[in-house]
C-alpha positions in Angstrom: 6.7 27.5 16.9 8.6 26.2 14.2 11.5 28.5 14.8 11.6 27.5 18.4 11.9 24.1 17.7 14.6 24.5 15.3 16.5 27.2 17.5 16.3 24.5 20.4 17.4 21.5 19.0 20.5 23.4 16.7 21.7 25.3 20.2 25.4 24.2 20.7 24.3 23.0 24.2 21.3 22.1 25.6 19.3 25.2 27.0 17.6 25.0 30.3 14.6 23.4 30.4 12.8 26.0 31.9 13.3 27.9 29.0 10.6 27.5 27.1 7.9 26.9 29.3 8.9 30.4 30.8 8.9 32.0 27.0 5.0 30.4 26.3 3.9 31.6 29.8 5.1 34.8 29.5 4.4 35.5 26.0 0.6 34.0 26.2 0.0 36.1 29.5 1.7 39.6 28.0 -0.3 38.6 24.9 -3.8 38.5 26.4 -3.2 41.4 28.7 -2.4 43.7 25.4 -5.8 42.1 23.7 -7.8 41.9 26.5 -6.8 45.3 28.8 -9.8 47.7 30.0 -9.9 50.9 28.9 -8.0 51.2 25.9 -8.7 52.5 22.5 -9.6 50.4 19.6 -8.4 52.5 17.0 -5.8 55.4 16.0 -2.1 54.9 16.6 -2.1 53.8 20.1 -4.1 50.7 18.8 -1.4 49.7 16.0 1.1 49.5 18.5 -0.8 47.6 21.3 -1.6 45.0 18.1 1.8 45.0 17.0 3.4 44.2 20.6 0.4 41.9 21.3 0.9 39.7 17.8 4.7 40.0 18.8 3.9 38.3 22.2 2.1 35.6 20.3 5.2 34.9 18.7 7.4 34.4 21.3 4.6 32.2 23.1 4.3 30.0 19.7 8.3 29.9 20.0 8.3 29.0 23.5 5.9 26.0 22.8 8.3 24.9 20.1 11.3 24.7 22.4 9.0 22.9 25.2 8.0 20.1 22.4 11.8 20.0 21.5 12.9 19.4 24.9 9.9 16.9 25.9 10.5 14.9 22.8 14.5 15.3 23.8 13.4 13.5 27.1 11.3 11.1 25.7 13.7 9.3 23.6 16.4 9.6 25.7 18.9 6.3 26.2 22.3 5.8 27.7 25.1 6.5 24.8 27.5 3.4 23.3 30.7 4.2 23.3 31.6 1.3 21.2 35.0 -0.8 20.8 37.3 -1.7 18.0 36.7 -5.8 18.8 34.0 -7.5 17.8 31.0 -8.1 20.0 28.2 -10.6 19.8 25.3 -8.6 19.5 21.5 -10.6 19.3 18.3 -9.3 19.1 15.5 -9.6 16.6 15.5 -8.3 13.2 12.8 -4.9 12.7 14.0 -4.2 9.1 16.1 -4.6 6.1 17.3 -1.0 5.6 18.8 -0.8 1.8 22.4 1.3 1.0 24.0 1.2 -2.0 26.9 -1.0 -0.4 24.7 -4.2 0.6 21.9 -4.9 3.5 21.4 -2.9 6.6 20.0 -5.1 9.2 18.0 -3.4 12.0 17.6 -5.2 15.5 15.5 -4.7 18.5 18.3 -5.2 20.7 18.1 -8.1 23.8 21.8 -7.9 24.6 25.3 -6.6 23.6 28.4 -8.3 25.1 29.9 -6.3 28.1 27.0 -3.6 27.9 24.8 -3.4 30.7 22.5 -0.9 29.2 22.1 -1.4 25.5 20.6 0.7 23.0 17.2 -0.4 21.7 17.8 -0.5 18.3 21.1 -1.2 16.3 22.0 -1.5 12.8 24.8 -3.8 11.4 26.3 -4.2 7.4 26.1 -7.5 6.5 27.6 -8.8 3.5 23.8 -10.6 2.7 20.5 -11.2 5.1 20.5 -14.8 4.0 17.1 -15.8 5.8 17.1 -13.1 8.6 13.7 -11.5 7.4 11.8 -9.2 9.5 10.7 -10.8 12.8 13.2 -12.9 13.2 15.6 -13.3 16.3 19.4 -12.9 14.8 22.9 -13.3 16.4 25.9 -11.5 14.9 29.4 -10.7 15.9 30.1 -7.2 14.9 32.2 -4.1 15.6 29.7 -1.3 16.7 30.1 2.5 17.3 28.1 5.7 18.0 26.2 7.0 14.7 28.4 9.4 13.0 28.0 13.1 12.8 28.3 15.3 10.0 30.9 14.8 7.7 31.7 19.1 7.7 30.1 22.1 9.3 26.6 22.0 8.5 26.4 19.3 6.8 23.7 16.3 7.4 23.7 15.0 10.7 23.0 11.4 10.7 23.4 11.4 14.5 20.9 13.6 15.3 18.2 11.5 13.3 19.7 8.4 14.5 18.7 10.0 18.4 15.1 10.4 17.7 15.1 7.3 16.2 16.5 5.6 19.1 19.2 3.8 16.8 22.2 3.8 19.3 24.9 2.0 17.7 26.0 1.1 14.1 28.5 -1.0 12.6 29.4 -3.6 10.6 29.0 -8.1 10.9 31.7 -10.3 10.7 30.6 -13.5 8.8 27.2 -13.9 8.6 24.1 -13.1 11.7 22.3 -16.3 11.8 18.8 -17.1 13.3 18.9 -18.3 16.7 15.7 -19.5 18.9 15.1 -17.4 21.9 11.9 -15.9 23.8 10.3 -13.1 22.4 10.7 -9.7 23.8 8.9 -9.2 27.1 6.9 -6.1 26.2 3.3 -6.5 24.5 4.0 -3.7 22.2 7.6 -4.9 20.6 6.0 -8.2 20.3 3.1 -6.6 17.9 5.6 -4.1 16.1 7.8 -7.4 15.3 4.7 -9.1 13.7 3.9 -6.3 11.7 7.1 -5.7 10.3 7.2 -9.7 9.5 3.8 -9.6 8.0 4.8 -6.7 5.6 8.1 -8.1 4.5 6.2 -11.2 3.6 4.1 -8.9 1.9 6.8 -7.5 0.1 7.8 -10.6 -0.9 4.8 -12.0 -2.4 4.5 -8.7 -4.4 8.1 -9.1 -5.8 7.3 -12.8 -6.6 4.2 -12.2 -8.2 6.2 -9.4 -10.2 9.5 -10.2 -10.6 11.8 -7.4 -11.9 12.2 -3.7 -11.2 7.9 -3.3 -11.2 7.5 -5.3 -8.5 10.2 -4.0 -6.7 9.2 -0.5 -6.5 5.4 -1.7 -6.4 6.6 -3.2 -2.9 8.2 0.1 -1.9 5.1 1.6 -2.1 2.9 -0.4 -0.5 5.2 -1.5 2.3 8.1 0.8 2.0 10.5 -1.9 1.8 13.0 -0.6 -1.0 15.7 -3.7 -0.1 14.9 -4.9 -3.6 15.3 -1.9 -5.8 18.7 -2.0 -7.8 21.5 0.9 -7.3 20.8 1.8 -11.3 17.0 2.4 -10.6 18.3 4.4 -7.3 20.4 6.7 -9.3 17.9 7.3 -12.1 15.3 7.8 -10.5 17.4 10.7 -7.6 18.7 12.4 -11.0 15.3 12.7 -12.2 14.0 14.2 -9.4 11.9 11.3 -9.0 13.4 9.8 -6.0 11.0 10.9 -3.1 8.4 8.4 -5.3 10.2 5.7 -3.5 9.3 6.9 0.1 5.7 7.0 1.3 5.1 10.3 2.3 2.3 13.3 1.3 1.8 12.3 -2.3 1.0 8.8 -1.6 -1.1 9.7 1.4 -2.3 12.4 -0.9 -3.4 9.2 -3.9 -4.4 6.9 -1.6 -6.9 9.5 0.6 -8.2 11.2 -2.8 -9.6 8.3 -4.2 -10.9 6.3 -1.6 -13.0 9.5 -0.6 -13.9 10.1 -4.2 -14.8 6.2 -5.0 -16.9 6.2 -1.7 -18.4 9.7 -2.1 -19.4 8.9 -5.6 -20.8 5.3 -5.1 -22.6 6.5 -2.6 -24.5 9.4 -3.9 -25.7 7.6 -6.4 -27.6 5.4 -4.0 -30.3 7.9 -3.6 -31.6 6.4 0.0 -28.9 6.8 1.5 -27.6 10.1 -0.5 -31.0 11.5 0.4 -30.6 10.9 4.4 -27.2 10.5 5.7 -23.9 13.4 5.0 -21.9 11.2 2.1 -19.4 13.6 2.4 -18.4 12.4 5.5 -18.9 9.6 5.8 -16.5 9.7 2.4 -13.5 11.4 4.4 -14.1 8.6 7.4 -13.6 6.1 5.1 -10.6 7.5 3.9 -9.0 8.3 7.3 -9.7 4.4 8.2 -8.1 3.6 4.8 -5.2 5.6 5.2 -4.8 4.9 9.0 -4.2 1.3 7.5 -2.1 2.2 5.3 0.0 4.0 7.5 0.3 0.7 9.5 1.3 -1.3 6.4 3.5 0.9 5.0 6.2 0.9 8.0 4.7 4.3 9.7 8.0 6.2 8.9 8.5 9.6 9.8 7.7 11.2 6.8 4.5 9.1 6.2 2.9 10.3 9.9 3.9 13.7 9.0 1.8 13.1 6.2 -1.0 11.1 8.2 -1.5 14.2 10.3 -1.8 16.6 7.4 -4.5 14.5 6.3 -6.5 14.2 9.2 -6.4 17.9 9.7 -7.8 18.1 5.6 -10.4 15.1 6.4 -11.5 16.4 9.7 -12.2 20.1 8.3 -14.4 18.2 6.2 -16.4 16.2 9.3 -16.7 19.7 10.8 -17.7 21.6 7.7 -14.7 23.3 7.4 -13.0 24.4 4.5 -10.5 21.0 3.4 -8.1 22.9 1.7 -6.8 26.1 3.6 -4.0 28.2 5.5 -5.6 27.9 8.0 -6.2 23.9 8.0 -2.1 23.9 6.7 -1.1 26.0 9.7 -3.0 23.4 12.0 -1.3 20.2 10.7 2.3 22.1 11.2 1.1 23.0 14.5 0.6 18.9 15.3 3.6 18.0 13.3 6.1 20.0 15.3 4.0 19.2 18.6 4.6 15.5 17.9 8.1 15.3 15.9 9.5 18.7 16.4 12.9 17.0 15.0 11.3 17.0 11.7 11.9 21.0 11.8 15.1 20.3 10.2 15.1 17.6 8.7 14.8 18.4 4.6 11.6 15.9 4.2 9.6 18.5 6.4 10.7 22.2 5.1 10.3 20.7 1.1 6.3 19.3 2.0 5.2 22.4 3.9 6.4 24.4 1.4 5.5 22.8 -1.5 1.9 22.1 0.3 1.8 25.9 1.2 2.9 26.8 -2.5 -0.1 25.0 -4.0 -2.6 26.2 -0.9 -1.7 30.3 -2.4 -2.3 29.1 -5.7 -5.9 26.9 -5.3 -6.8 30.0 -2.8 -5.4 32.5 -5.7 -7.5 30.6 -8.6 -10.7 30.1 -6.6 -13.8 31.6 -8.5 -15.2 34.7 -6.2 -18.9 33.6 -4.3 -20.2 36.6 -6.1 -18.4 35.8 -9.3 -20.9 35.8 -12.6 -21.1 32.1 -14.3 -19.6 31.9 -17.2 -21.9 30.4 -20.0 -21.9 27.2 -20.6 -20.4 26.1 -23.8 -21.1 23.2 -26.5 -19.7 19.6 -26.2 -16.9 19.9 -28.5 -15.0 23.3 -26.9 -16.5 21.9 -23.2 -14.6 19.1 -24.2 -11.3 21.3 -25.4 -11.6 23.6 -22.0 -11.6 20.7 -19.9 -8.5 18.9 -21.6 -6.6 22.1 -21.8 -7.6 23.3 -18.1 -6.5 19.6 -16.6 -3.0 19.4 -18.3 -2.6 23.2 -18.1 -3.4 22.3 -13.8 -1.0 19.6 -14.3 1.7 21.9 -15.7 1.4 24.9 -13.1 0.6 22.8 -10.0 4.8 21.0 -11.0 6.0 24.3 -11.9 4.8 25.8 -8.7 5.8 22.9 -6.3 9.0 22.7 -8.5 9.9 26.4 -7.6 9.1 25.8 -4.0 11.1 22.9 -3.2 14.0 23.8 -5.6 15.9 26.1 -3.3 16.0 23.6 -0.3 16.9 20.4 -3.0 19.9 23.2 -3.5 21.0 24.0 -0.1 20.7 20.8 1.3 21.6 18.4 -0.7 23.6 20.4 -3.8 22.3 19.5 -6.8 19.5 20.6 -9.3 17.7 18.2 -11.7 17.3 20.3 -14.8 14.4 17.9 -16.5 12.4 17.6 -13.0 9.4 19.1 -14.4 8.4 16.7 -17.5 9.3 13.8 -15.6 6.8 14.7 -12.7 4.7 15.1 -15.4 
């Protein structure tokens, strides 16, 4: 599925959209007639074949599924293309986000109107030399110079434009002067009038964590709970990138990850040691219910980026095995939240965020699957306090240790290949 996805949407034209509907149907019915046909042997070398053609059939169904999500998500975000001007325009619209660069503030707007466009984009973003009081919510106007999003710089190379499609940012550019805040009705739709409230609730949140923190703590404390990095400095960018610390800054599967793990612990534990209620109602879940409500809301708060519903998915698939009385942690339960993922995003096949978490996540899934004591398994004797005490220290920083060095190895060749560089003290600083 995966590969269908990704075969779709890096085609240098867009294939028919009967393609992969036609490639699911076909490989699902040719599928079930190998598995399902009367008469034939189970076993010998007749049976290998029929399994192998039959598994292969699968395949192409599962990559036929992936192309259909491509080209329905294609369709879905789909909005008439800016061909931009060298003059200035007056752009207004109301500010969604401050989105930080290295060169000064991005400003994001819900669009309302664009001189001489008839059909704007819905979302543009302008350089401005400072957002002044245009904080998040806020109508803005501007006169700018706007253009398409760019492609890649060479042949293979990132393509912002592609993200900048599913993202529905049409146009990009650059203010003259200053935007300032005009009045003006809201936006007529229910939902953009709720997404612009959120967005300026959290950036006052931001704000009253940077106040009560001033400095680079509360800075990247802010990133984390809202996901608003405007306020980290370019030196703390840099260090932290050459560290291989920088995906810290962007909410994603090990803050989900934090977050989920201890509000299910912290629950689960409180409550079983409430004996009425450990002795009559499934802790356990109502432990992972709590923490899909907990991170559902933190999803919200945190700017539901890309990257974090990726991750809100994977943890719903992990929490739900649990209200089923399924194994959390699994192939099985990891091939199921890939499944959704591409279903939902199937951009996200190419995008580096996605190959570096599934394989990372897949990495660690061999290794907890390859460590896990056998059901038949003898105990092993239980030993005093003092080397109880040395096993446990030695097996939690010697977890520590191999769960980096394996996630390390994972992600390494895709840090390489996409963006060039290798950070040769990664491991002790994850540590």
């Amino acid at each position: 599925m995966i590969a269908g996805a990704a075969l779709w949407l890096s085609a240098p034209t867009d294939p028919p959209w009967w393609l992969g509907p036609a490639l699911f149907a076909g490989g699902a019915a040719a599928a079930f007639g190998f598995a399902a046909w009367p008469g034939l042997s189970a076993e010998g070398a007749f049976a290998t074949v029929r399994r192998a053609l039959g598994g292969g059939c699968a395949l192409l169904a599962a990559a036929g599924a992936g192309a259909g999500a491509a080209y329905v998500r294609t369709m879905g975000v789909a909005q008439a293309p800016y061909v931009g001007s060298e003059r200035p325009v007056r752009l207004e619209g109301w500010v969604v986000a401050n989105d930080a660069s290295d060169s000064g503030p991005r400003l994001r707007l819900l669009v309302d109107s664009i001189e001489g466009v008839d059909a704007p984009p819905r979302y543009v973003r302008v350089s401005v030399s400072e957002a002044g009081l245009l904080t998040a919510g806020r109508s803005a106007a501007c006169r700018a110079v706007l253009g398409p999003p760019s492609g890649p710089l060479a042949p293979g190379a990132y393509d912002f434009a592609r993200r900048a499609y599913f993202e529905r940012l049409g146009a990009t550019g650059f203010a003259f002067g200053r935007c300032r805040p005009i009045p003006f009705e809201p936006p007529p739709s229910w939902l953009d009038r709720q997404r612009l409230t959120l967005a300026a609730m959290r950036a006052d949140l931001s704000a009253a964590i940077v106040a009560a923190a001033p400095g680079r703590g509360g800075a990247i404390a802010a990133a984390l709970v809202t996901g608003d990095r405007s306020s980290i400095d370019t030196e703390t960018n840099e260090s932290l990138r050459d560290s291989g610390l920088g995906h810290l800054l962007s909410v994603s599967g090990i803050h989900m990850g934090v977050v989920g793990g201890l509000v299910f612990a912290t629950v689960l534990w409180t409550l079983s040691l409430i004996a009425p209620i450990a002795l009559r109602f499934p802790v356990k879940k109502i432990a992972a219910l709590a923490a899909l409500m907990v991170l559902a809301a933190y999803l919200i708060v945190s700017g539901s980026s890309v990257p974090a519903l990726r991750s809100f998915v994977m943890a719903c698939v992990a929490f739900g095995a649990i209200l089923i009385d399924r194994p959390a942690i699994s192939m099985r339960g990891l091939a199921l939240a890939a499944f959704v993922v591409v279903l939902i995003f199937p951009e996200s096949v190419l995008e580096p965020g996605f190959q570096m978490s599934f394989a990372a996540t897949m990495a660690l899934v061999a290794l907890f699957e390859m460590l896990k004591r056998a059901p038949h398994e003898p105990a092993l004797p239980t030993p005093g306090p003092l080397i109880g005490a040395l096993n446990a220290a030695a097996r939690g920083i010697g977890g520590v240790l191999l769960i980096s060095l394996v996630a390390g190895l994972a992600t390494d060749p895709f840090a390489i290949y996409h963006f060039q560089r290798f950070s040769l003290y990664s491991l002790p600083a994850n540590l």
